[in-house]
Backbone as a chain_set.jsonl record, in Angstrom:
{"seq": "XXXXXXXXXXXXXXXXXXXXXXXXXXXXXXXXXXXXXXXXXXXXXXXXXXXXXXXXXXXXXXXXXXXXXXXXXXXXXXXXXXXXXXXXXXXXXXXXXXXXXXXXXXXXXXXXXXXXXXXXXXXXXXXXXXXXXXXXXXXXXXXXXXXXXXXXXXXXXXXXXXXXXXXXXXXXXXXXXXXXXXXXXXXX", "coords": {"N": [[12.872, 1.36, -25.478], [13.383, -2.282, -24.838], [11.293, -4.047, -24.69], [10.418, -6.896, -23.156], [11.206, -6.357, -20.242], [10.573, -3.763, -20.018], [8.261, -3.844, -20.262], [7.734, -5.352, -17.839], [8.786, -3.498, -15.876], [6.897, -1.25, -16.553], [4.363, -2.802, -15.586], [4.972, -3.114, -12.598], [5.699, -0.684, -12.03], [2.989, 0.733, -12.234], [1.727, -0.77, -10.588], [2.605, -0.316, -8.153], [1.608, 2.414, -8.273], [-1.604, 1.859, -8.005], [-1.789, 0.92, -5.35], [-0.511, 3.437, -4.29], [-2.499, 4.614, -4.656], [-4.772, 3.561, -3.58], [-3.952, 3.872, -0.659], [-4.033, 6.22, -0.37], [-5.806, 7.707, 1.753], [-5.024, 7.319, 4.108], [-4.217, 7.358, 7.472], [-1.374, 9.284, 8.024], [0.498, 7.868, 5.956], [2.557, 8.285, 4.905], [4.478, 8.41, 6.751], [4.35, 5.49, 7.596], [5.451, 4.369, 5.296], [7.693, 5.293, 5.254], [8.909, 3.646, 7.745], [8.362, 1.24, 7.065], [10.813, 1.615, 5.16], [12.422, 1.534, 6.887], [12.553, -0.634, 8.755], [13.386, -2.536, 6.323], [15.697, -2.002, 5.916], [17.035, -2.528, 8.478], [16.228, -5.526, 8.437], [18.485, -6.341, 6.283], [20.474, -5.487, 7.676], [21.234, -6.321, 10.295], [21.151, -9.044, 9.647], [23.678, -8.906, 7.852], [25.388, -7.846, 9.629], [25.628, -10.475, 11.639], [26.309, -12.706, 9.67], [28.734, -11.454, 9.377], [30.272, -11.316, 11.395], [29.926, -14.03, 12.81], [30.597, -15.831, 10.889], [32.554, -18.823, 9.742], [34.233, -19.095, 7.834], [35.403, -17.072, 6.849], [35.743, -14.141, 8.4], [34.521, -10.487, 8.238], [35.283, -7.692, 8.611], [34.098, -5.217, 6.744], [31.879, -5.574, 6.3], [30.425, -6.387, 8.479], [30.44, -3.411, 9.786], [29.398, -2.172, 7.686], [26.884, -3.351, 8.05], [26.289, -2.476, 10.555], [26.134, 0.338, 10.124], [23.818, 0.311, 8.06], [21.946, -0.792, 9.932], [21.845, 1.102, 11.95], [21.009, 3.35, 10.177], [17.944, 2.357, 9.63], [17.025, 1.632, 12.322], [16.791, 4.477, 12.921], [15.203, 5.673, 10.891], [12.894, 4.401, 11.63], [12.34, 5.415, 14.406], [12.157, 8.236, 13.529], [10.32, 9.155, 11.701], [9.452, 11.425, 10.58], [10.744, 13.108, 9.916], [12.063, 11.651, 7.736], [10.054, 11.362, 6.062], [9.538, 13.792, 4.684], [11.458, 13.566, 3.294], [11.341, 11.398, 1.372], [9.33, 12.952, -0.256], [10.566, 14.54, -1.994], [12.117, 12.621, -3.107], [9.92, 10.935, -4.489], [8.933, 12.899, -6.067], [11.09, 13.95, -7.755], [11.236, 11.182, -9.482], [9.403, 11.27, -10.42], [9.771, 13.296, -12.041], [12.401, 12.448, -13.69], [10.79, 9.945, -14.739], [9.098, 11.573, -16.5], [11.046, 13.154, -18.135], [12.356, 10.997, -19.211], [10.08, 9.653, -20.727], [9.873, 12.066, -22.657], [12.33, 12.137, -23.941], [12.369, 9.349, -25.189], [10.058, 9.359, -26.901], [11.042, 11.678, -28.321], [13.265, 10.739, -29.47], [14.173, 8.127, -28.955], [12.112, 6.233, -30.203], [12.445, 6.123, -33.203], [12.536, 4.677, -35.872], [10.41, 5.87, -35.97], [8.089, 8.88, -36.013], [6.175, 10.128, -33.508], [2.719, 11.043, -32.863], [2.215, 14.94, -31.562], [0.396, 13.858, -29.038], [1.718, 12.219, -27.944], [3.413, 13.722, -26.279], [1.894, 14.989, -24.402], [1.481, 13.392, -21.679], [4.147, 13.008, -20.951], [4.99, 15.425, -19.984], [2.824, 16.262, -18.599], [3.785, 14.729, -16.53], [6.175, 15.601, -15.414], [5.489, 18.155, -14.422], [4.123, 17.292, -12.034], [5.927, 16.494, -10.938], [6.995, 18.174, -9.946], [5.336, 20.261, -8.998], [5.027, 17.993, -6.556], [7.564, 18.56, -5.148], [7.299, 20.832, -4.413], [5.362, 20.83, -2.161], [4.05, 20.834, 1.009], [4.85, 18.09, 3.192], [3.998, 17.743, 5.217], [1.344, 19.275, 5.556], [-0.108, 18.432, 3.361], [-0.243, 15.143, 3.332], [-1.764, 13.035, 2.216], [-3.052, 14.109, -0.305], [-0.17, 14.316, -1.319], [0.49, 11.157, -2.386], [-1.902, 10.339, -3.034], [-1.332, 12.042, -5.713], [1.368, 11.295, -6.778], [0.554, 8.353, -7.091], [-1.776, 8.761, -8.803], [0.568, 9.864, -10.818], [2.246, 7.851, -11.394], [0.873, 5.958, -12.595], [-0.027, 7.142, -14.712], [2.421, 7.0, -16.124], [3.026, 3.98, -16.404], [1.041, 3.75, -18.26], [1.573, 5.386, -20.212], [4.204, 4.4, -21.181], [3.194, 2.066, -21.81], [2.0, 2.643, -24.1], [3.448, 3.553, -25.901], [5.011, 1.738, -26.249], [3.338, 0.118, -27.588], [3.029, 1.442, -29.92], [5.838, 1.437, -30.747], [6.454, -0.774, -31.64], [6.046, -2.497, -34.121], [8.74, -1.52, -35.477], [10.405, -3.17, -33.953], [10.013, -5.736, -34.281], [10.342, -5.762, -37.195], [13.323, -4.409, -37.192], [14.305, -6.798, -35.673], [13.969, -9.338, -37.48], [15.387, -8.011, -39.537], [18.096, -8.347, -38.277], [18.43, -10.792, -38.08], [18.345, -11.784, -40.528], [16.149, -13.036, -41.352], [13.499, -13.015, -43.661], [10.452, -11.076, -44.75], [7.248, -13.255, -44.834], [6.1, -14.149, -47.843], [3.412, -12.23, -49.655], [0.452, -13.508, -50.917]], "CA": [[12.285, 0.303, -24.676], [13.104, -3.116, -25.155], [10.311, -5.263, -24.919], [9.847, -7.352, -22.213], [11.661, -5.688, -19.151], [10.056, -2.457, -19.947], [6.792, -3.979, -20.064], [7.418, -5.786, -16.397], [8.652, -2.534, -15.115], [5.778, -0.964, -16.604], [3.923, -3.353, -14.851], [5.442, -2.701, -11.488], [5.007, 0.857, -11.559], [1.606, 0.662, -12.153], [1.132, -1.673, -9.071], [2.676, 0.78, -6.597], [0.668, 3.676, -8.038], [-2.576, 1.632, -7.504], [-1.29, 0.926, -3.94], [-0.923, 4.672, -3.506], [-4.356, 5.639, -4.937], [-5.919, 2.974, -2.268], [-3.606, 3.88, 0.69], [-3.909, 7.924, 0.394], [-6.787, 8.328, 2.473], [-4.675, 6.675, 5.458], [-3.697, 8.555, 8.368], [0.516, 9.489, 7.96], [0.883, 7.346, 5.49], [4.352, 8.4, 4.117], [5.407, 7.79, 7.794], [4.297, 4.084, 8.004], [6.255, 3.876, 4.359], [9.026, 5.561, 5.936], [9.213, 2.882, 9.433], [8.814, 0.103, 6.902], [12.249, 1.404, 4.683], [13.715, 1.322, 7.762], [12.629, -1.743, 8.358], [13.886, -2.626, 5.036], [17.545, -1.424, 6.288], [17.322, -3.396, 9.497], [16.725, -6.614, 8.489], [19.723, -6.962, 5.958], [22.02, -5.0, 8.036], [21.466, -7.585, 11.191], [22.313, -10.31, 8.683], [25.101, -8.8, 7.777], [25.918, -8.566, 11.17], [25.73, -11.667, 12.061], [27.426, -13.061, 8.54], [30.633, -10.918, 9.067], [30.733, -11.789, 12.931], [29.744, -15.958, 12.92], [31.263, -16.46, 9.327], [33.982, -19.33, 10.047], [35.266, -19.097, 6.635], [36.155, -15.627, 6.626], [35.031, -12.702, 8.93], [34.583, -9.779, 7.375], [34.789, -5.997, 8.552], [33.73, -4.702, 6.262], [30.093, -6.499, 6.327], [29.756, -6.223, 10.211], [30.499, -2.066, 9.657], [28.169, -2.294, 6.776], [25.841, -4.048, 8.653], [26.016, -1.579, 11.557], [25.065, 1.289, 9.459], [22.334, -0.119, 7.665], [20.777, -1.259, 11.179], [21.331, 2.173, 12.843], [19.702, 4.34, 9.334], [16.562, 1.618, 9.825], [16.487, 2.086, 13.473], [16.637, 6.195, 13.029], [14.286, 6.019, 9.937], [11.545, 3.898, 12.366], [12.139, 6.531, 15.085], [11.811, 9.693, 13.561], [9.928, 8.994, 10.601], [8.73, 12.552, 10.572], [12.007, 13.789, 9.314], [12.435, 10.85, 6.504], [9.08, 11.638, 5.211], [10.095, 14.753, 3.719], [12.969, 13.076, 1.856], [10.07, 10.84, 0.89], [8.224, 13.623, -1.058], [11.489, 14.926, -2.323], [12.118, 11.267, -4.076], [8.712, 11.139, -5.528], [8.914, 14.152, -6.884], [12.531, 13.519, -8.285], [11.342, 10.123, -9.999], [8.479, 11.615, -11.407], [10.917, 14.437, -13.341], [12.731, 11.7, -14.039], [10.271, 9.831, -16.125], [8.721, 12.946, -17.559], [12.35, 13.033, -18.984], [12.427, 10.05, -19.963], [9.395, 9.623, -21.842], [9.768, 12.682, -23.308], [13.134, 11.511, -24.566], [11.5, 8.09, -26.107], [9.025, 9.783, -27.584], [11.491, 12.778, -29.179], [14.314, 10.294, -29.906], [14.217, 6.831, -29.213], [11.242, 5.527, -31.009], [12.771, 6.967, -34.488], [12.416, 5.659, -37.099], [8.419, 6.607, -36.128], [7.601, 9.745, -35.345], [4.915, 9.916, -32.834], [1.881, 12.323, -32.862], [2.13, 15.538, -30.446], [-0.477, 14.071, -28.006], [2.225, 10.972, -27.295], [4.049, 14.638, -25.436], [1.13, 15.054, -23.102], [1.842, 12.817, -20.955], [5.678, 13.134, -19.452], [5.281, 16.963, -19.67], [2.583, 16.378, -16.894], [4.47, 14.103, -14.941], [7.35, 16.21, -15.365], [5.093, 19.092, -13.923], [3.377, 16.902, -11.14], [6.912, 15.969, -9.972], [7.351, 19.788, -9.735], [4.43, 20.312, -7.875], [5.271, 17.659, -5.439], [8.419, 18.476, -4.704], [7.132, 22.025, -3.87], [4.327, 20.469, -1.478], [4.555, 20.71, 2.346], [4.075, 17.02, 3.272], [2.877, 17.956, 6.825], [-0.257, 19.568, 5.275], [-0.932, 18.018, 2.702], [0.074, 13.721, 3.506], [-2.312, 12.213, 1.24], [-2.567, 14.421, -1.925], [0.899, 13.99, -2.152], [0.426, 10.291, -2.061], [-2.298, 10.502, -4.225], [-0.4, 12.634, -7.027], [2.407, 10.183, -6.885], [0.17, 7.3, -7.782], [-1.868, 8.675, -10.304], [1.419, 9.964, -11.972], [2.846, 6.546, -11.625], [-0.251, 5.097, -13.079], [0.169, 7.33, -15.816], [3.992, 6.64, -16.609], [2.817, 3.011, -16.402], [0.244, 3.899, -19.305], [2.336, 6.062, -21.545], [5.207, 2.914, -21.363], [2.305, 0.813, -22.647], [1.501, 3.139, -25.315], [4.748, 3.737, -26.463], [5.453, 0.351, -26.075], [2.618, -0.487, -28.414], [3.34, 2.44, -31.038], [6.895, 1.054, -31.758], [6.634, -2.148, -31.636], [6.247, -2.828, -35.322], [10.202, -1.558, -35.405], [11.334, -3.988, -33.416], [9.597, -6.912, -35.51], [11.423, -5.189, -38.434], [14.273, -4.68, -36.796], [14.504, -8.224, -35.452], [14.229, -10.051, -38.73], [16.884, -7.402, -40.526], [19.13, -8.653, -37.917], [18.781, -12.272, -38.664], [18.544, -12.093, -42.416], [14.733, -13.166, -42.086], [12.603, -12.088, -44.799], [9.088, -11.707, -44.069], [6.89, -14.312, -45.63], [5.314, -13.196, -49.31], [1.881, -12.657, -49.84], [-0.119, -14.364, -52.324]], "C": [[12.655, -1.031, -25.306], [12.367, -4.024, -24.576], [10.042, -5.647, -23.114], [10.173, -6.971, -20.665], [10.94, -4.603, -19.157], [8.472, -2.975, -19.704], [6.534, -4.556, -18.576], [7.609, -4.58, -15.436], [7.393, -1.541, -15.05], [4.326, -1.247, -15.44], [4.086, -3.108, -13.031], [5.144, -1.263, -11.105], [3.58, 1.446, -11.503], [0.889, -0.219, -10.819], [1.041, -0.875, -7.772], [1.774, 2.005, -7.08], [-0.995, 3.16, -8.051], [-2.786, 1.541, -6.102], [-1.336, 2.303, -3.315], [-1.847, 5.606, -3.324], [-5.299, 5.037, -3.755], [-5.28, 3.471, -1.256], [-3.695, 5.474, 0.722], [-4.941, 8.397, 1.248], [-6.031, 7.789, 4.281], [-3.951, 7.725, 6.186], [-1.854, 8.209, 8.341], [1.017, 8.18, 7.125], [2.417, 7.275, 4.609], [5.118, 7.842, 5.545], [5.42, 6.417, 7.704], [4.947, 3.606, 6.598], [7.921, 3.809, 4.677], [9.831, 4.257, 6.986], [9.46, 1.4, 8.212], [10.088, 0.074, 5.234], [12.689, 1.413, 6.134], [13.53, -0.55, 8.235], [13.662, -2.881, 7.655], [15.376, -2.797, 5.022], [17.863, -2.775, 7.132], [17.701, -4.446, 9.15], [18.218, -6.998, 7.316], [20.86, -6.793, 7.008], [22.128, -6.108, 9.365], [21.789, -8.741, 10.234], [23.203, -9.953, 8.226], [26.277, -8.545, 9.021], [26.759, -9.592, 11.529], [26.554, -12.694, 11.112], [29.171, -12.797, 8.695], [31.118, -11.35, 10.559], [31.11, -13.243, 12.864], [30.484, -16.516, 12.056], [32.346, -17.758, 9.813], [34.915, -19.637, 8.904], [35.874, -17.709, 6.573], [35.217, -14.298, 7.473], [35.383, -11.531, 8.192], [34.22, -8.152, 7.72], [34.327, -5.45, 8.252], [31.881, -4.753, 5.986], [29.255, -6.01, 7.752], [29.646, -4.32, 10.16], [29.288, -1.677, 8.748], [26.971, -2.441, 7.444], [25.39, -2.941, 9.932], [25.298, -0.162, 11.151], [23.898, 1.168, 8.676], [21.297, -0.177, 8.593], [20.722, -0.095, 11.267], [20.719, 2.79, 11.621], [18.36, 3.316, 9.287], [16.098, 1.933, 11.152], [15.94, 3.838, 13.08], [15.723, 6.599, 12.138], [12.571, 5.837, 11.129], [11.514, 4.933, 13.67], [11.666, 7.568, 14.98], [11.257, 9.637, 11.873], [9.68, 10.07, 9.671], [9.709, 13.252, 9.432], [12.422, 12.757, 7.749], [11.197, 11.003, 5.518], [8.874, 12.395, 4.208], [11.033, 14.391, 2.701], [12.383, 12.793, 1.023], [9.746, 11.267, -0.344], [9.464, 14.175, -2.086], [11.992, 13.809, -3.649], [11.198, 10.767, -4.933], [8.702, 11.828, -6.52], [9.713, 14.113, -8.246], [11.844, 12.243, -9.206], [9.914, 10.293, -10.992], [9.002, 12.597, -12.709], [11.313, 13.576, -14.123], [11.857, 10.376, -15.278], [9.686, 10.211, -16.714], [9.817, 12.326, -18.626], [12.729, 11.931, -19.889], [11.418, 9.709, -20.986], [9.413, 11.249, -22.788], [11.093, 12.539, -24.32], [13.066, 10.24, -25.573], [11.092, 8.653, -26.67], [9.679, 10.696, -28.856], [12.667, 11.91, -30.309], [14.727, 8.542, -30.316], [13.312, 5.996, -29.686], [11.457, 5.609, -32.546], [13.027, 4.977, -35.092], [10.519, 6.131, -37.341], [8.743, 7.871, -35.725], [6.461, 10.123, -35.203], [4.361, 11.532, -32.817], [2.382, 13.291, -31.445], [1.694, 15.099, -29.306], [0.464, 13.024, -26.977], [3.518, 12.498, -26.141], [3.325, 15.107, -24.01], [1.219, 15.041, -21.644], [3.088, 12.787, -19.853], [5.609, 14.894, -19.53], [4.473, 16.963, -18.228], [2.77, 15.626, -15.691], [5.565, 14.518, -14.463], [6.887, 17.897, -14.387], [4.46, 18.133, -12.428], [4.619, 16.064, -9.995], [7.535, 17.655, -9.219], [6.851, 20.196, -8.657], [4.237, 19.526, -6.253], [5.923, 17.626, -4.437], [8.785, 19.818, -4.371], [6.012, 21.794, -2.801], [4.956, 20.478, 0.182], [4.269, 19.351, 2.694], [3.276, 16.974, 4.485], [1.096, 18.109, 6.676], [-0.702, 18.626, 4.383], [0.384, 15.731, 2.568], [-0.214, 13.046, 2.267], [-2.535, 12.574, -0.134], [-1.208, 14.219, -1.935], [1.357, 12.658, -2.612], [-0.379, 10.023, -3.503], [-2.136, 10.684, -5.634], [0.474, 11.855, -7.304], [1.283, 9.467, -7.667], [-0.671, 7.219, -8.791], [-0.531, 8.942, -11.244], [1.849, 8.613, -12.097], [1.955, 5.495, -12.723], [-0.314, 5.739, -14.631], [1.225, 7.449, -16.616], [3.842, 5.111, -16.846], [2.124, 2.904, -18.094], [0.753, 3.987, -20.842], [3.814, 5.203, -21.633], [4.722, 2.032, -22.289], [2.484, 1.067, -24.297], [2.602, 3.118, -26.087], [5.179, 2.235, -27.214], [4.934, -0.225, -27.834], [3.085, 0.427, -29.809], [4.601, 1.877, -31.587], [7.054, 0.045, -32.072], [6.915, -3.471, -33.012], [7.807, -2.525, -35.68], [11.021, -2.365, -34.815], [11.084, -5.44, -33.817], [10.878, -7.082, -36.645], [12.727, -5.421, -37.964], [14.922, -6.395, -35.895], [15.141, -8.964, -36.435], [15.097, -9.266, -39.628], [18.174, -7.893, -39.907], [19.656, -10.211, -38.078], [18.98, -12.396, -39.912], [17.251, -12.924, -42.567], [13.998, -12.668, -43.131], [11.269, -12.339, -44.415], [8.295, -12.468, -45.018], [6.009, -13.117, -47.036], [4.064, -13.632, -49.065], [1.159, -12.808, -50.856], [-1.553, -13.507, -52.68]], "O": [[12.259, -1.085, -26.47], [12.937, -4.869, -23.886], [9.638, -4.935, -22.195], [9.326, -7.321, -19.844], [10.526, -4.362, -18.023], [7.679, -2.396, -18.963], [5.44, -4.381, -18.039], [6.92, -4.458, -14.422], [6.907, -1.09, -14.012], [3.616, -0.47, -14.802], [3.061, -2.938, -12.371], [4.521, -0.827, -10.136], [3.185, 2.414, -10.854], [-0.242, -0.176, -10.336], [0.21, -0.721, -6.876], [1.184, 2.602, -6.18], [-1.777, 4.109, -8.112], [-3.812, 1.997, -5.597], [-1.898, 2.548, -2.247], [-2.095, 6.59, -2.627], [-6.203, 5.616, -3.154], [-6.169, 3.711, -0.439], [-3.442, 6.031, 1.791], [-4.938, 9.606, 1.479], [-6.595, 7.958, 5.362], [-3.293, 8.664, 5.739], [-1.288, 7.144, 8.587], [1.902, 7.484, 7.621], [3.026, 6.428, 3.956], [6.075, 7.068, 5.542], [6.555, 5.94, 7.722], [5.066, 2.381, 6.554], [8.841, 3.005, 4.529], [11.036, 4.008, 6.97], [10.419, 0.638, 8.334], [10.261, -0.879, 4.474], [13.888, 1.134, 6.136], [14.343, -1.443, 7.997], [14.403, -3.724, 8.163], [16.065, -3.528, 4.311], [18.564, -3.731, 6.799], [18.876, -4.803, 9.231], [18.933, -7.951, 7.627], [21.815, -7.539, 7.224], [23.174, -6.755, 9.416], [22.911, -9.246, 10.274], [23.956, -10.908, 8.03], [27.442, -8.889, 9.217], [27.976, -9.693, 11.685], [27.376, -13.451, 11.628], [30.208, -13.393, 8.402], [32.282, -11.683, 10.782], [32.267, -13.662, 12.859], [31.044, -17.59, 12.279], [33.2, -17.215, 10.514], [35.999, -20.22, 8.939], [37.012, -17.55, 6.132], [34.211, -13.726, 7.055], [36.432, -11.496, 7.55], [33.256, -7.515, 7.294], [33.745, -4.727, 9.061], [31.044, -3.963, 5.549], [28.144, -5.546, 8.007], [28.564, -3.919, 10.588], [28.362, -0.953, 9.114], [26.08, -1.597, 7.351], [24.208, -2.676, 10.153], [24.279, 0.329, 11.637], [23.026, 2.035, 8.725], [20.133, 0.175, 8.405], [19.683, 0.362, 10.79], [19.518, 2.887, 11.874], [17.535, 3.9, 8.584], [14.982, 2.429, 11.309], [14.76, 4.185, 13.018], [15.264, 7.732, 12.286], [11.641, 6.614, 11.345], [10.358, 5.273, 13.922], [10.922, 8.086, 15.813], [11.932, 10.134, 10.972], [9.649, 9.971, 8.444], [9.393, 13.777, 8.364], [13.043, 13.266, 6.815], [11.327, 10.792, 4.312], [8.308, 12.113, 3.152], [11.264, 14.848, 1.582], [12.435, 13.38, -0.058], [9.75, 10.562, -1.354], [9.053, 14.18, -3.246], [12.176, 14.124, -4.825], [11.507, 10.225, -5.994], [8.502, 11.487, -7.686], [9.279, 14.197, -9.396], [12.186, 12.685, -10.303], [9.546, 9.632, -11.962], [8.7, 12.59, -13.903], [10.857, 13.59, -15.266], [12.305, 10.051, -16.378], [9.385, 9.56, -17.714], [9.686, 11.484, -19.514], [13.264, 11.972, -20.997], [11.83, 9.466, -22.12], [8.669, 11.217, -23.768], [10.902, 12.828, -25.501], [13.689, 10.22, -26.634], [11.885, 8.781, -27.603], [9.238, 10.66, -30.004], [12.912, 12.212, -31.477], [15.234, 7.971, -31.283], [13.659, 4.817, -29.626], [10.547, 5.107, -33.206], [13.781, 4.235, -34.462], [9.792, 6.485, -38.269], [9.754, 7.985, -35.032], [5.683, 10.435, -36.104], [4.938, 12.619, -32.783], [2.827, 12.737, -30.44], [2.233, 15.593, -28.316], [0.27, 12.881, -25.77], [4.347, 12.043, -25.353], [3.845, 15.448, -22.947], [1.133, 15.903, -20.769], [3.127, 12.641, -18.631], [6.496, 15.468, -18.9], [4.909, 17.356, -17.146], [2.335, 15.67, -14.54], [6.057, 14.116, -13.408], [7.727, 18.605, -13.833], [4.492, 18.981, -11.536], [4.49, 15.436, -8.944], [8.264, 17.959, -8.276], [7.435, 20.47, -7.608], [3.698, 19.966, -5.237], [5.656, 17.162, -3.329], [9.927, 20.191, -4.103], [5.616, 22.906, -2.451], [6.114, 20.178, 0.473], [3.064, 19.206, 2.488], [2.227, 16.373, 4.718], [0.126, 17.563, 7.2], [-1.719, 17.99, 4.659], [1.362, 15.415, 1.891], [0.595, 12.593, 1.456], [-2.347, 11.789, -1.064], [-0.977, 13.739, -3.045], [2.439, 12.633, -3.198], [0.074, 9.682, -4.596], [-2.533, 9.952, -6.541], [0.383, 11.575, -8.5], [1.019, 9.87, -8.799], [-0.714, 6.281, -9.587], [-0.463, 8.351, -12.322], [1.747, 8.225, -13.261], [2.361, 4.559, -13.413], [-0.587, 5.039, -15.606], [1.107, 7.941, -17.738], [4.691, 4.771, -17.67], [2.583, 2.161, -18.962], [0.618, 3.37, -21.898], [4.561, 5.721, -22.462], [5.294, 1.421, -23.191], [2.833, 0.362, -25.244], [2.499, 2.473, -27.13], [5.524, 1.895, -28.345], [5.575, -0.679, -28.782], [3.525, -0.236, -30.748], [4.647, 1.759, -32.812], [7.916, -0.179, -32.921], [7.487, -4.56, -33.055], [8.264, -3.477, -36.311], [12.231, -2.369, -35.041], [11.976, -6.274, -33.657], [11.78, -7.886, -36.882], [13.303, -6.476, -38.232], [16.103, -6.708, -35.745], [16.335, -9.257, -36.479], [15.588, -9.903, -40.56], [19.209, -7.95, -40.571], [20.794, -10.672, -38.165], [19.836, -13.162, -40.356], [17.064, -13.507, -43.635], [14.145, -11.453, -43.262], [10.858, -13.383, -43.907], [8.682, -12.343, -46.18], [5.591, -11.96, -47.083], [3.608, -14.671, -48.589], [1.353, -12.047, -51.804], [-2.247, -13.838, -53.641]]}, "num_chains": 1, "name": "protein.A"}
């Protein structure tokens, strides 16, 4: 982790999994996430549209083609949401493995020269299992636990970032001032 990016992403991921702890009680809520990535698609791909068409410095094929497929996967996402929803749970799932893996990698490797207690393993093993579990979930039946599960895991990948964060942090002090040729001040 260095420092201050990890701590804004931190930050960030902890936002959307509060977002998904308040919005899981909502009716089809992966769909109305779904309509607004497509959304999401639309509006660049009409500006790119309209960029590679109007341009009078340079039109640009490749932009307006661009632009055409972006619009139509936003249109076809906001249509049939039903069918992108599943991907949905599939990508959750996936990004929860994903920072299992990763904190369990920090924790085994990249925090060295500490090595952190067992309990700092806790943590991405069960987000590494709760991406398992989601990405074995029907989303039809079950909408909002899977919604749910997402945002506590997120909330607790947010956590165990912190912690981590905080646990090495004295190494990167150290390591700071070895790289300048600081010395730390003497104590009297």
């Amino acid at each position: 982790m260095n420092g201050k990016t990890d701590l804004v992403t931190s930050i960030i991921v902890a936002v959307a999994g509060i977002a998904m702890i308040v919005m899981h009680q909502r009716f089809a809520v992966m769909s109305w996430i779904v309509v607004l990535l497509g959304i999401v698609f639309i509006i660049p791909g009409v500006f790119s549209i309209l960029m590679g068409t109007f341009s009078k410095t340079r039109k640009s094929t490749t932009a307006i083609f661009t632009g055409i497929g972006a619009t139509a996967l936003g249109v076809i996402m906001c249509a049939m949401p039903g069918l992108f929803a599943e991907i949905l749970v599939f990508i959750f799932g996936f990004l929860l493995i994903v920072s299992g893996v990763y904190h369990l990698c920090f924790v085994a490797w990249l925090s060295r020269p500490f090595i952190l207690p067992f309990y700092y393993y806790i943590l991405p093993v069960l987000l590494i299992v709760a991406g398992i579990v989601i990405m074995c979930t029907d989303v039809r039946t079950v909408d909002s636990i899977v919604l749910l599960i997402t945002g506590i895991a997120f909330l607790c990948s947010s956590f165990s970032s912190l912690v981590e964060w905080i646990a090495t942090h004295p190494s990167r002090k150290s390591q700071a001032m070895s790289s300048t040729g600081d010395k730390p001040a003497a104590t009297e």
